[in-house]
C-alpha positions in Angstrom: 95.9 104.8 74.2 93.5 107.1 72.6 89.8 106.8 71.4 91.6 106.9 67.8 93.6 104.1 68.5 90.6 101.8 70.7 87.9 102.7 67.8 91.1 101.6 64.6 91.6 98.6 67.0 88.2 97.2 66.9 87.2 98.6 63.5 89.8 96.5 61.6 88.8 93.5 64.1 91.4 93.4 66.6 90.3 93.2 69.7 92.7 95.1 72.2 92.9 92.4 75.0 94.1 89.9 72.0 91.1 87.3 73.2 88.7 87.3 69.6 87.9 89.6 66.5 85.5 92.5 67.4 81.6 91.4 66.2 78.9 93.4 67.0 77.4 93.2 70.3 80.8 92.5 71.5 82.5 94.6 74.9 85.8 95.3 75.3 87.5 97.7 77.8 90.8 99.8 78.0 91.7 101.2 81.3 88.7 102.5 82.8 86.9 103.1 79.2 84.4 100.7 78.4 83.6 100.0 74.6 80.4 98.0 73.3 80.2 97.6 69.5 76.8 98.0 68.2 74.9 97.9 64.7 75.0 100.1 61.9 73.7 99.9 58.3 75.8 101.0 56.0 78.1 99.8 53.2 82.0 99.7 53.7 84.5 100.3 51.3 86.5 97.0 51.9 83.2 94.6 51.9 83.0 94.7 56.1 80.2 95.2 58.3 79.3 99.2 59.3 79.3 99.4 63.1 78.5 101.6 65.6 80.2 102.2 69.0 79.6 103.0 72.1 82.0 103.9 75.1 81.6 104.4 78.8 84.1 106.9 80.8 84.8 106.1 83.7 82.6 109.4 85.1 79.7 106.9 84.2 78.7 108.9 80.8 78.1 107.6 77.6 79.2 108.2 74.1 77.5 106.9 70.9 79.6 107.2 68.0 77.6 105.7 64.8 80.2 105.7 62.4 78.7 105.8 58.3 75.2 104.3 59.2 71.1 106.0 58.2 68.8 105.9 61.0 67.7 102.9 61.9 64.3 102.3 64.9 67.1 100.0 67.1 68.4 102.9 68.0 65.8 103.4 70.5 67.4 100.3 72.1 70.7 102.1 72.0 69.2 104.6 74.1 67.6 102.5 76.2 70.4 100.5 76.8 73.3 102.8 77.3 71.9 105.8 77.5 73.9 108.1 75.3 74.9 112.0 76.9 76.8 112.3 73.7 76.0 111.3 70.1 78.4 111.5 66.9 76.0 111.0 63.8 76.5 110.9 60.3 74.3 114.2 58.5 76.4 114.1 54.9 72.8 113.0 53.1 75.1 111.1 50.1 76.3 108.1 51.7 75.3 108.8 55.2 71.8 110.0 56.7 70.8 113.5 56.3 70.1 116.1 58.4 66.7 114.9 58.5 67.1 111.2 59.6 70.3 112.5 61.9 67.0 114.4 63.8 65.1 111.7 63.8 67.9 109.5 65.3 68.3 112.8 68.1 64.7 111.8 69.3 65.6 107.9 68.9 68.7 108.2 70.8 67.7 111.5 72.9 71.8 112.5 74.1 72.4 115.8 75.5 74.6 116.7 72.4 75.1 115.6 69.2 78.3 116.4 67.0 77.4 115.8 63.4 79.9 114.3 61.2 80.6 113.1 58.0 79.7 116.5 56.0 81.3 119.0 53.6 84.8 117.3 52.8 83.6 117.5 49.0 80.2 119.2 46.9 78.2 115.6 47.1 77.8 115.8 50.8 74.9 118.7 51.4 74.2 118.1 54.5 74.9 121.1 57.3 74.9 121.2 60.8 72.4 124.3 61.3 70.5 122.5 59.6 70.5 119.4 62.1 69.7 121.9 64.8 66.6 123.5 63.3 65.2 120.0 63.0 66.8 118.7 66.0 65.0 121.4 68.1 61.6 119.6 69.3 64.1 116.7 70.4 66.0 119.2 72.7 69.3 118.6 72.2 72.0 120.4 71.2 74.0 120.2 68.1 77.4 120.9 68.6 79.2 121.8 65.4 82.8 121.3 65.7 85.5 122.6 63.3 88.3 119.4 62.1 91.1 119.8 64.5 89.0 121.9 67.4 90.3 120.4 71.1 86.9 120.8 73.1 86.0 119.9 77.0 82.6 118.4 77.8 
């Protein structure tokens, strides 16, 4: 099963071991992947709560993926709880958080990388990932921009 299929599992509420509905704060696990839903603000198209997730490989690293959310200061406790290497955030700036916030959230979060999302698919949503990395740079991590379909190792 992929990470496609765990994160559309628990998104619409399902939760893959067929126990309860996913709520935030709950932990669910696949194999040897780990998967802890966590808070997001944010609206949803069908009226549902925005959630964040995180998952832990079996390597022991950690992957924050914060699905349409702005920045929000919990996200400290995200970081000090599970101690992202790898962040996916939001930098659109229409729906989403911008650039901006997305650096602020870096320095909340403080991952090795971060893989902005949620940009460009139509005029509205300004955000860019250079310019996540100019204002990422005191934070030290590195934005890595990745192009839709590009297989990457990390």
């Amino acid at each position: 099963m992929g990470v496609a299929e765990i994160f559309g599992g628990i998104a619409a509420g399902v939760d893959l071991e067929g126990d309860a509905a996913a709520l935030e704060g709950c932990a669910n696990s696949v194999d040897a992947l780990a998967m802890r839903m966590v808070q997001a603000f944010g609206d949803t198209q069908d009226g549902g709560e925005a959630a964040g997730y995180v998952l832990h490989l079996p390597d022991k690293r950690a992957i924050y993926f914060a699905g349409d959310t702005a920045v929000f200061s919990d996200m400290a406790l995200i970081e000090q709880l599970y101690r992202p290497d790898l962040a996916f955030l939001p930098i659109g700036d229409l729906f989403t958080m911008s650039p901006k916030e997305a650096a602020l959230a870096c320095s909340l979060l403080q991952p090795k990388k971060v893989v902005p999302m949620h940009f460009g698919t139509f005029p509205a949503l300004t955000g860019r990932p250079e310019e996540l990395a100019e204002l990422a740079k005191p934070s030290g991590v590195e934005v890595w921009p990745l192009e839709p379909g590009e297989t990457v190792r990390w």
